[in-house]
C-alpha positions in Angstrom: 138.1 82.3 126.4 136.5 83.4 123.4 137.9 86.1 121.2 135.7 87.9 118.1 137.8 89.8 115.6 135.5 90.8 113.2 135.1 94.4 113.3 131.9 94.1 110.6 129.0 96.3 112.2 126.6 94.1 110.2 128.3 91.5 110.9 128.2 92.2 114.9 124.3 92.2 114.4 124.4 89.0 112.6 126.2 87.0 114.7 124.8 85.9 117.9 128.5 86.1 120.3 128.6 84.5 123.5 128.7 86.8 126.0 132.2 86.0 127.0 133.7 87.0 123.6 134.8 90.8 123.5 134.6 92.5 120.7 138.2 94.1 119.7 136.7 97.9 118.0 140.2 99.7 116.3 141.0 103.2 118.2 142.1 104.9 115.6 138.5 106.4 114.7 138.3 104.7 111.1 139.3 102.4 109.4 140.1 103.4 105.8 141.2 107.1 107.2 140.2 110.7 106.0 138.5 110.5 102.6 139.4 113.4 100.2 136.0 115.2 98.8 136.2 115.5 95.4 133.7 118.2 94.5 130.7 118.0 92.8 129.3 114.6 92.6 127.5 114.2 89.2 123.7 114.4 89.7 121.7 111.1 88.4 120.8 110.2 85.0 118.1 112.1 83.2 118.0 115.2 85.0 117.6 117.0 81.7 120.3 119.6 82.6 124.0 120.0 82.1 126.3 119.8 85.2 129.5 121.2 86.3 131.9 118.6 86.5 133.9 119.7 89.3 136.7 120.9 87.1 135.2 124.7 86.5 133.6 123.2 82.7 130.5 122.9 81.9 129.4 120.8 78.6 127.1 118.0 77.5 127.5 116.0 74.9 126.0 115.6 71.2 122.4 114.2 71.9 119.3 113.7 70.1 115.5 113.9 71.4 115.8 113.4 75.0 117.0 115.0 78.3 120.5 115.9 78.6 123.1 115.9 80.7 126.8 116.3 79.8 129.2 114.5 81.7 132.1 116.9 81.6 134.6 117.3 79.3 135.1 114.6 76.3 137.0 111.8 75.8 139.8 110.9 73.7 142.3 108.7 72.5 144.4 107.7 69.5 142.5 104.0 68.7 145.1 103.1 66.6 147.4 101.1 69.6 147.0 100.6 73.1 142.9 100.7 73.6 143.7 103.3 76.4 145.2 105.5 74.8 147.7 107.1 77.4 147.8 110.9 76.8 148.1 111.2 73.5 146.6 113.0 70.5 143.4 111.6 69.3 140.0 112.1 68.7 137.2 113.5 71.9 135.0 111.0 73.0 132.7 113.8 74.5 129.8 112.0 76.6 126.2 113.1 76.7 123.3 111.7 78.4 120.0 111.1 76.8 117.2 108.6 76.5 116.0 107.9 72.5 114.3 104.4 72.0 112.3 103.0 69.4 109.5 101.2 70.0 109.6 98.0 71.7 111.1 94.8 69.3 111.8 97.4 66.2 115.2 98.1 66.6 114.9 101.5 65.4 117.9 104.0 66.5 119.2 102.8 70.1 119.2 104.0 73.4 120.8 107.2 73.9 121.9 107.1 76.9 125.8 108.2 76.7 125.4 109.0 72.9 129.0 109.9 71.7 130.5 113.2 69.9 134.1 112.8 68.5 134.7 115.9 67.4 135.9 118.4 70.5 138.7 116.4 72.7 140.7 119.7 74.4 144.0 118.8 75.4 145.2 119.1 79.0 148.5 120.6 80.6 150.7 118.0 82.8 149.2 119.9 85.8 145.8 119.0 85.1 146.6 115.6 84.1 148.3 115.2 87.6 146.2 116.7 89.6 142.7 114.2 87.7 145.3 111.1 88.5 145.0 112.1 92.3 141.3 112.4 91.7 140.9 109.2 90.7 142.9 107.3 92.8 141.2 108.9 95.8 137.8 107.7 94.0 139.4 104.5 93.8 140.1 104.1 97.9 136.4 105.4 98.3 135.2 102.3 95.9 137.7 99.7 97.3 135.5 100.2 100.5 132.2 100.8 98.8 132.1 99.1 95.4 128.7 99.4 94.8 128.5 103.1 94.9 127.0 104.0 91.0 128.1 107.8 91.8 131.1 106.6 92.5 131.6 104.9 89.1 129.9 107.7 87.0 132.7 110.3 88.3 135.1 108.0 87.6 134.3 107.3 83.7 134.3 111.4 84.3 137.9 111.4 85.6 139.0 108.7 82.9 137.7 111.1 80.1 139.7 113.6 81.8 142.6 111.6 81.0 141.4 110.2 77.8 141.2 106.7 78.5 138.3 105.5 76.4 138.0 101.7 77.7 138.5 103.2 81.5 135.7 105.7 80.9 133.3 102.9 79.2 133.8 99.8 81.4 133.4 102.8 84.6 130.4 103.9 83.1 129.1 100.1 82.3 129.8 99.5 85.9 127.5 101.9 87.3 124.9 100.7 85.0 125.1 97.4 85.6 124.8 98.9 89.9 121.8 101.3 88.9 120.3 98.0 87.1 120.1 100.4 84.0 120.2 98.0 81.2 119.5 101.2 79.1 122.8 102.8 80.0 125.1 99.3 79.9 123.4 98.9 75.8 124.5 102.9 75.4 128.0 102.2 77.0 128.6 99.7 74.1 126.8 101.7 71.8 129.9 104.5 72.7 132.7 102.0 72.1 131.4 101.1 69.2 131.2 104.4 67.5 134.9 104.6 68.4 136.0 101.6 66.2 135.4 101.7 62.3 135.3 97.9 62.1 132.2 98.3 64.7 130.4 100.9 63.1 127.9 98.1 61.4 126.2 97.3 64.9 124.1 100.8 64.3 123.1 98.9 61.1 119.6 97.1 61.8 119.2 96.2 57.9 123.4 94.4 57.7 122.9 91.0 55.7 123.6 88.1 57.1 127.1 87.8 55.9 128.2 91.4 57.0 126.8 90.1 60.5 129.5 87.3 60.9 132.2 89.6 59.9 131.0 92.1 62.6 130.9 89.0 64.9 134.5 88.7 64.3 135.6 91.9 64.8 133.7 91.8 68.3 135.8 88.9 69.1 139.0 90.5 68.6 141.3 89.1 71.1 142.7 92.4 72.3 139.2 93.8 73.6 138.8 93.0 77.3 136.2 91.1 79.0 134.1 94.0 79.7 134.3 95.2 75.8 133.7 91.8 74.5 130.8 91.2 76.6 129.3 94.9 75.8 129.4 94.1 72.3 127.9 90.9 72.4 124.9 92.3 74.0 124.9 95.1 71.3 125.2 92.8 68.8 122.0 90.2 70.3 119.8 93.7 70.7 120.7 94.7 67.7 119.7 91.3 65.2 117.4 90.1 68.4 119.7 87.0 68.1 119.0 84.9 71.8 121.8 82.1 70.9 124.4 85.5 70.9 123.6 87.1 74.4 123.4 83.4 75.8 127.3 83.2 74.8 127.8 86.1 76.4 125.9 85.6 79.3 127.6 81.9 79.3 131.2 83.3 79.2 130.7 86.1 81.6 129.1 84.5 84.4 132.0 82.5 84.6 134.4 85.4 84.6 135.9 84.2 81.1 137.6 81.2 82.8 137.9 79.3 79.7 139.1 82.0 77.3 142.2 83.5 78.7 140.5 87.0 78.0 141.8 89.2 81.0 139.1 91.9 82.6 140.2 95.8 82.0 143.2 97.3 84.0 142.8 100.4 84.7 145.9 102.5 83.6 145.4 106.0 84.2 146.6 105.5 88.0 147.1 102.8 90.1 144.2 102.2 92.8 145.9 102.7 96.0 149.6 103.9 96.7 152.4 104.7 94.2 152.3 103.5 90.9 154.5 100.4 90.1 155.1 98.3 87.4 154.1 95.3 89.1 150.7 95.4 88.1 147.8 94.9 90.7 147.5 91.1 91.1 150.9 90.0 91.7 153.0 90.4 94.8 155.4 93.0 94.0 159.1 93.0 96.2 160.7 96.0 97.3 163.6 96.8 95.1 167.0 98.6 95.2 165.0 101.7 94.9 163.4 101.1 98.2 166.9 100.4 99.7 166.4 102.7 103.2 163.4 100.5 103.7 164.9 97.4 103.3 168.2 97.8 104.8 165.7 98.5 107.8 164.1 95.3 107.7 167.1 93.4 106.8 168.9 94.8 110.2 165.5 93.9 112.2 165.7 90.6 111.3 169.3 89.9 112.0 168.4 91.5 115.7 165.8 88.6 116.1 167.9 85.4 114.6 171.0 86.4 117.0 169.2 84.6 119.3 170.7 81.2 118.3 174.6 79.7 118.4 177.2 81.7 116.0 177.5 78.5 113.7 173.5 78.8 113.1 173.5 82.6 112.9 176.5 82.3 110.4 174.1 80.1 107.8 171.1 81.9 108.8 173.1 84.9 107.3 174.7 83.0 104.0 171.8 81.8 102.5 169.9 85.4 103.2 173.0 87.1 101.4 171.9 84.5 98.5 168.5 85.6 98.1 169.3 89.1 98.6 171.7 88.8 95.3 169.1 87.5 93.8 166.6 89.7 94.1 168.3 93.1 94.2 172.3 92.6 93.6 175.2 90.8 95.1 176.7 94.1 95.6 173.9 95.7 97.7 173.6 91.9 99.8 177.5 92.5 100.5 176.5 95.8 101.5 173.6 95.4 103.9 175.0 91.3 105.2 178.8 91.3 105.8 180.5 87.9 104.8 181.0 85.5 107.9 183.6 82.8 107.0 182.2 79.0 106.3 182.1 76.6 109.1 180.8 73.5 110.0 182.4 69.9 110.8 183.4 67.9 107.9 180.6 65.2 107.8 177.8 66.7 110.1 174.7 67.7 109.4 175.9 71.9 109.4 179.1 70.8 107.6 176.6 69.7 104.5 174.9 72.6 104.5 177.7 75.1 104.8 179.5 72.9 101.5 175.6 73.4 99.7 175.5 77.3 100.3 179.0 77.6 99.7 179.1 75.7 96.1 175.3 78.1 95.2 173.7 77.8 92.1 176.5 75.1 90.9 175.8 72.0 92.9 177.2 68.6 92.1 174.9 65.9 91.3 174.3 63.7 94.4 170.8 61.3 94.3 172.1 60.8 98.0 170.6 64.0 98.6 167.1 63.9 100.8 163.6 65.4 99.0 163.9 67.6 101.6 167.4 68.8 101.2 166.2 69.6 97.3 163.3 71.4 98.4 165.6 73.5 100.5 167.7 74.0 97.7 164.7 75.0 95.0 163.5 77.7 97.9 166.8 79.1 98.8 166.6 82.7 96.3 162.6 82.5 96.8 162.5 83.2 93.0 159.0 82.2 92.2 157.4 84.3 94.2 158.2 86.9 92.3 156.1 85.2 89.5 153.2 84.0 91.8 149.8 86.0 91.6 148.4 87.1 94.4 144.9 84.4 93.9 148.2 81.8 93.8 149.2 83.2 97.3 145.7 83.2 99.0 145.4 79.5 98.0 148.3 77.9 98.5 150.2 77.5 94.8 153.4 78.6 96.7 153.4 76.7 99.7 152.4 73.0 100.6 148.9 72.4 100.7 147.6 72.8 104.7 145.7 70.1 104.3 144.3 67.5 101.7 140.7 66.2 100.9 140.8 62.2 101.3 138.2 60.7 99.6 138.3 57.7 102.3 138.3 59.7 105.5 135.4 58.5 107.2 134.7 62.0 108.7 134.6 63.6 105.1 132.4 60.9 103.5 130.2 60.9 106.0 129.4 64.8 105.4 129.5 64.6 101.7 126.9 61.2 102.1 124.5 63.6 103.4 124.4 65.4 100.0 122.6 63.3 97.1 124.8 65.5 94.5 128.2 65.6 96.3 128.0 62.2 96.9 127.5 60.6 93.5 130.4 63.4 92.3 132.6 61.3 89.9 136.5 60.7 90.7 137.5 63.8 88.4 135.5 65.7 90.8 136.1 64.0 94.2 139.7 62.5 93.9 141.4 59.9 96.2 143.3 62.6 97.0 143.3 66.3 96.0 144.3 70.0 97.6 140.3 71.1 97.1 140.5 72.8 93.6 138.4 69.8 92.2 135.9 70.1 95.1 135.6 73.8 94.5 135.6 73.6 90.7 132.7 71.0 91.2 130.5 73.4 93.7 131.1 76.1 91.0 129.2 74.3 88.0 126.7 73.6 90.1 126.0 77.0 91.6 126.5 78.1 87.7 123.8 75.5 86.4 121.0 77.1 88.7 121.0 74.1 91.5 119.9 75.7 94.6 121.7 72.5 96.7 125.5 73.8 95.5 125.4 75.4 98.7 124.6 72.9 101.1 127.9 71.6 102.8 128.4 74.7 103.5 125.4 75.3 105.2 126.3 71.7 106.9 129.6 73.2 108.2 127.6 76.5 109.3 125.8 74.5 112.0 127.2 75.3 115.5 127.4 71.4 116.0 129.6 71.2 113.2 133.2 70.1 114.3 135.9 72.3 114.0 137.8 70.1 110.9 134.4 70.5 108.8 134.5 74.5 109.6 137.8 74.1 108.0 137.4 72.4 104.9 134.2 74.2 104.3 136.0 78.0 104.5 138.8 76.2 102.1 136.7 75.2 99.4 135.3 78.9 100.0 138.0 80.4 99.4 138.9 78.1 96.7 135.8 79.2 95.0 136.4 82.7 95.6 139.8 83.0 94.4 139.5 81.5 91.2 135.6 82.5 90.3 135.5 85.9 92.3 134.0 87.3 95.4 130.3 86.9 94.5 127.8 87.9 96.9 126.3 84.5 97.5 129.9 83.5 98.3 130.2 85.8 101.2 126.6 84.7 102.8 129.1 81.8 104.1 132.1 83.2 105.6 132.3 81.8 109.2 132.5 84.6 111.9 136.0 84.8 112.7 135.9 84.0 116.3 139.6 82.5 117.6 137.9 79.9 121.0 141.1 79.7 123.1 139.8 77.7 125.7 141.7 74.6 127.0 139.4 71.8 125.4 139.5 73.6 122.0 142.4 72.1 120.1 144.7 73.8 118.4 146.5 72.3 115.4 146.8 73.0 111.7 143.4 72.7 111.3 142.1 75.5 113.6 145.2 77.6 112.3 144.2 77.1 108.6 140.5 77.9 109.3 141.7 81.2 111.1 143.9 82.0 108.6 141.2 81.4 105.5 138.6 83.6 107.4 140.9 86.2 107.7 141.5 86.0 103.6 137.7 85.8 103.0 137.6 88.8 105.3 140.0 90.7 103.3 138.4 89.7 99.5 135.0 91.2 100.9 136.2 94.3 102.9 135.4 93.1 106.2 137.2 94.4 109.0 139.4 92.8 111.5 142.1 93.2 114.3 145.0 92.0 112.4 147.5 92.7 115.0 145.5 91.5 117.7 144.5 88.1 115.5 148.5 87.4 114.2 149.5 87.9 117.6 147.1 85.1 119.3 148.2 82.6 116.1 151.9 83.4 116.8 151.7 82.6 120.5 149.9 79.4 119.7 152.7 78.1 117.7 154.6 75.4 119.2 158.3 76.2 120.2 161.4 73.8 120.9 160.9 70.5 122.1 157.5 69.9 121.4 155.1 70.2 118.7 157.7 70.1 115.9 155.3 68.5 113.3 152.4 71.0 114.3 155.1 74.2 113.7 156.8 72.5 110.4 152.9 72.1 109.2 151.5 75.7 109.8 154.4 77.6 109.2 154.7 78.3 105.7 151.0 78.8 106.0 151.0 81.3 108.5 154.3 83.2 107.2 152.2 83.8 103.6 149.2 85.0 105.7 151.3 87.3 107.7 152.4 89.0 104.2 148.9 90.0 103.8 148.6 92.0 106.9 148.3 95.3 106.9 149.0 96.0 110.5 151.7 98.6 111.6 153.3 95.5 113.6 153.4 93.3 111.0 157.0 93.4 110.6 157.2 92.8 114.6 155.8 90.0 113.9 157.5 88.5 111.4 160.6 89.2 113.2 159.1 87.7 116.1 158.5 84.2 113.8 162.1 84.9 112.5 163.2 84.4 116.5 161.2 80.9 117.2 162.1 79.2 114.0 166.3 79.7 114.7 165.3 78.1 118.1 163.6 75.1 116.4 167.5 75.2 114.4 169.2 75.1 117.1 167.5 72.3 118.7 167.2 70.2 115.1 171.2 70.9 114.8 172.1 70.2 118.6 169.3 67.9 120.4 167.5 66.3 117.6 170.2 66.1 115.4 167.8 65.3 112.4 168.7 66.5 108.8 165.0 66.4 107.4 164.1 68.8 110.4 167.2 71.2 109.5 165.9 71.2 105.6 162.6 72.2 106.5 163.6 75.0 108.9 166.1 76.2 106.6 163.2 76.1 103.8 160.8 78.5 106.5 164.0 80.6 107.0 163.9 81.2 103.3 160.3 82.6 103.1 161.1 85.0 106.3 164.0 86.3 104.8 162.5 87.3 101.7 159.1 88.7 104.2 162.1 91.7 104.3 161.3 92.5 100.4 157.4 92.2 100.8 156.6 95.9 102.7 154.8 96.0 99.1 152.1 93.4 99.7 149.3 94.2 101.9 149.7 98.0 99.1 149.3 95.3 96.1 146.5 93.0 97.5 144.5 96.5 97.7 144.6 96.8 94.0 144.2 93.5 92.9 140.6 93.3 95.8 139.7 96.1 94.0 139.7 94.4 90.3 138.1 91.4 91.6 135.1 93.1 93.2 134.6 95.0 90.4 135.1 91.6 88.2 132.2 90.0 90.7 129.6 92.8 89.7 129.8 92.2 86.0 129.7 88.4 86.3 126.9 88.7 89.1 125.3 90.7 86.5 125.0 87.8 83.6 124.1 85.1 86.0 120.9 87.6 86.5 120.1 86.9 83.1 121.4 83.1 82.7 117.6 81.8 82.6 116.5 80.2 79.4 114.4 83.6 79.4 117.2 85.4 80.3 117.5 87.4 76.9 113.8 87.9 76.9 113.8 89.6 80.8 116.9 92.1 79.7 115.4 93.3 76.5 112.1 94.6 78.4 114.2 96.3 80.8 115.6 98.6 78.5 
């Protein structure tokens, strides 16, 4: 049988599905849910009047020659500090709309679009400041789905105004230039910023000598301004002095999303993007905490229900290494409250007796180099601690977890593919290790997609081929998602995203391979907003997962893999489902400790045990995963935008557009 679970209407067009493979449609009626209107949408650019601004205000900004159109009430913040500003005192940053340009090449006066007036920044009551937060964040839900809507963007530099957030309101306002293809209004949104900052002030100086110029250079470069800011200014800056060698280092560091420079893109502050705003910021994973207690005591009860399932000497370890983690993560008072003690068992000798002396002697073990890799690894994964440090780009990939696969440079299958490539087969051992997880691969594909070559995409063409074997499919959505993760959803990325259709047919195997590629799809599908029948799609991986006696190595290799997947879903049975996992991996105990008798075997169940039990602290993720989809999407467009303009007559082209 053959089972579609993309839910993508363009994608259902696209894809040519045998006619045996039903397409599973969600019956709740939509899939993002009611939508909030938010008034007044602001009308487009040059319309030469002022517009309400949904707020009951009226105002435009301080414009020269030109139309006008004010875009609500002004901006503010004290510069001095955090570039945000948060809601203090500070001067307006009141934005007007216009259009003023000198002649072509002269340099005379700038564009003045979004032309700047410091001077009237009213102050807001807590009320108001509240009720714009909301605003914005329901903005933010309509742009996680629709990214590239420029209205979208222009209401929400609005909003940010609102709440004085200068940088919020610029990069917003450069984003839905860079959408409307307005190189006019991107030059203006820099323009604005710069009138903000004294130490800027000398870009609206056509006549600056020569040395004034490099000290303006430097404070462009200031190590505080976000990617969006730095690259802004740059362009100013290369308009400005019609320096080419200036917008190519732009250009050269944007397209790449700053990779090499540490210099992190703009977080919005004023509100999270989705849900209630934590302190875990939006691109790392974020566990529950004592403050969600109800919820987790909840969980924690659930999964006890489902690991009952096994002998009391099981269930008793099951239940001292979770009261470990729990102390770790929230308190050992509230793990002696939610897991009562059971008292240490275990023959003296055997395999349980070793573990029960481990867990009882936590954090302070004796030295023993008697003691297997895999007892260690047990041991290093017991409290789960660094997944409270991993990003959420770590989890998609696989920094947590062991790699699903590897790429052997001497697997006749893989050389074979790669020899029908001129450029991927000549790619030097730095590029194409003996061994390697992909990230070389990936990083390799990248430069050449970067450099122009219109071949970077070819294997995965290769693998697109409905001749191509399942293990290719694999690789080929891994190195995608490799690419993706670490250089951002760009729209040439997504042409390649494999149809995520699950065959379930008999001569169709089913190993870590066709697990992996399921479980990559189903990431790419989340990075670009495609829909799919999570429950319906964990369910059919979860039933395909060997149980007790067979297909140990196949469970033991998927596992971790499919757990960290599972975090991501969004589905109102996701924690069924976990729980569900929970049960089969205490049966896979109690045949390791009983029938197989094999220590390795009880390390690595006891290491899976460890990343379900803290799956009970995670409620947090698929809430988390929204925010950070929504930075890197927004990251895409700005990079997508400089590798428009990455041509040797790249600065040439973006001048003449504005």
């Amino acid at each position: 049988m053959i089972v579609q679970l993309d839910l993508d209407e363009a994608e259902r067009h696209r894809i040519k599905r045998p006619s045996s493979a039903p397409v599973l449609d969600r019956q709740d009626g939509s899939w993002w849910g009611t939508i909030v209107s938010l008034g007044r949408t602001i009308s487009g650019m040059m319309t030469g009047t002022a517009e309400d601004n949904g707020f009951g205000n009226t105002r435009s900004g301080t414009v020269g020659a030109g139309a006008r159109s004010g875009l609500g009430r002004g901006l503010g913040s004290d510069i001095a500090g955090d570039m945000d500003g948060g809601l203090g005192n500070g001067p307006g940053l009141g934005l007007g709309i216009g259009i003023g340009i000198g002649k072509p090449g002269s340099r005379q006066g700038f564009p003045r679009l979004g032309k700047t007036s410091l001077m009237d920044a009213p102050d807001y009551s807590v009320a108001e400041v509240n009720s714009t937060r909301e605003d914005i964040r329901r903005i933010d839900k309509r742009l996680l789905v629709k990214i590239e809507d420029h209205h979208l963007w222009r209401k929400r530099a609005e909003m940010s105004g609102k709440m004085k957030a200068i940088v919020s309101a610029i990069v917003a306002q450069g984003t839905a230039s860079i959408l409307e293809c307005n190189q006019s209004g991107l030059l203006a949104a820099a323009m604005e910023f710069a009138r903000t900052e004294k130490s800027l002030s000398r870009l609206f100086d056509e006549n600056l000598p020569a040395l004034e110029r490099g000290n303006l250079l430097s404070a462009i470069r200031n190590p505080a301004l976000d990617a969006e800011l730095h690259y802004l200014l740059h362009l100013a800056f290369a308009w400005r002095f019609n320096d080419s060698d200036i917008f190519r280092q732009a250009v050269d560091s944007m397209r790449s999303g700053y990779a090499g420079e540490k210099r992190p893109f703009h977080s919005f502050k004023e509100g999270q993007v989705v849900g209630p705003t934590r302190e875990t910021g939006a691109n790392s994973i974020g566990l529950m905490t004592a403050n969600d207690l109800p919820r987790i005591r909840m969980n924690v009860n659930n999964f006890l229900l489902h690991t009952g399932c096994a002998t009391i000497d099981l269930v008793g370890i099951a239940r001292a290494q979770f009261t470990i983690l729990l102390g770790k993560h929230l308190s050992p008072e509230i793990a002696a409250g939610l897991l009562s003690p059971m008292p240490l068992d275990g023959q003296k000798g055997s395999i349980l007796g070793k573990k029960w002396k481990d867990l009882d002697s936590f954090p302070k073990l004796p030295e023993d180099d008697r003691r297997l890799p895999s007892t260690n690894r047990w041991l290093e994964t017991i409290t789960m601690e660094k997944i409270r440090e991993i990003s959420l780009s770590d989890m998609f990939t696989g920094k947590l977890y062991r790699p699903s696969f590897m790429f052997v440079r001497d697997d006749p299958e893989l050389s074979a593919e790669f020899a029908k490539m001129q450029w991927m087969k000549a790619l030097p051992e730095e590029d194409f290790p003996a061994t390697s997880d992909g990230k070389p691969i990936a990083r390799a594909i990248y430069r050449r997609f970067s450099s122009g070559n219109a071949d970077w995409s070819e294997y995965f063409t290769l693998a697109a081929k409905s001749w191509a074997s399942l293990h290719t499919k694999a690789r080929a959505q891994r190195l995608l998602l490799l690419l993706v993760t670490e250089f951002s959803p760009l729209q040439e990325f997504g042409k390649f995203i494999e149809p995520l259709i699950l065959d379930l047919s008999k001569r169709s195997p089913w190993d870590l391979y066709s697990l992996t590629l399921y479980c990559d799809i189903y990431r790419l599908s989340l990075v670009f907003q495609r829909k799919v029948d999570e429950q319906r799609l964990f369910n059919i991986m979860l039933d395909h997962l060997p149980g007790p006696p067979h297909g140990w190595s196949d469970f033991r290799d998927s596992a971790e893999h499919f757990i960290l997947c599972l975090f991501l879903n969004g589905s109102p049975v996701r924690r069924f489902q976990l729980d569900q996992m929970a049960e089969r991996t205490m049966r896979w105990l109690h045949h390791a400790v009983h029938k197989a008798m094999d220590e390795k075997m009880v390390d690595e169940i006891l290491t899976l045990l460890s990343f379900l039990e803290v799956g009970t602290l995670a409620d947090l993720v698929p809430e988390n995963l929204e925010q950070h989809q929504f930075q890197e999407r927004r990251r895409a467009v700005w990079m997508e935008h400089a590798q428009n303009f990455s041509s040797d007559t790249g600065f040439q082209e973006w001048v003449k557009n504005i």
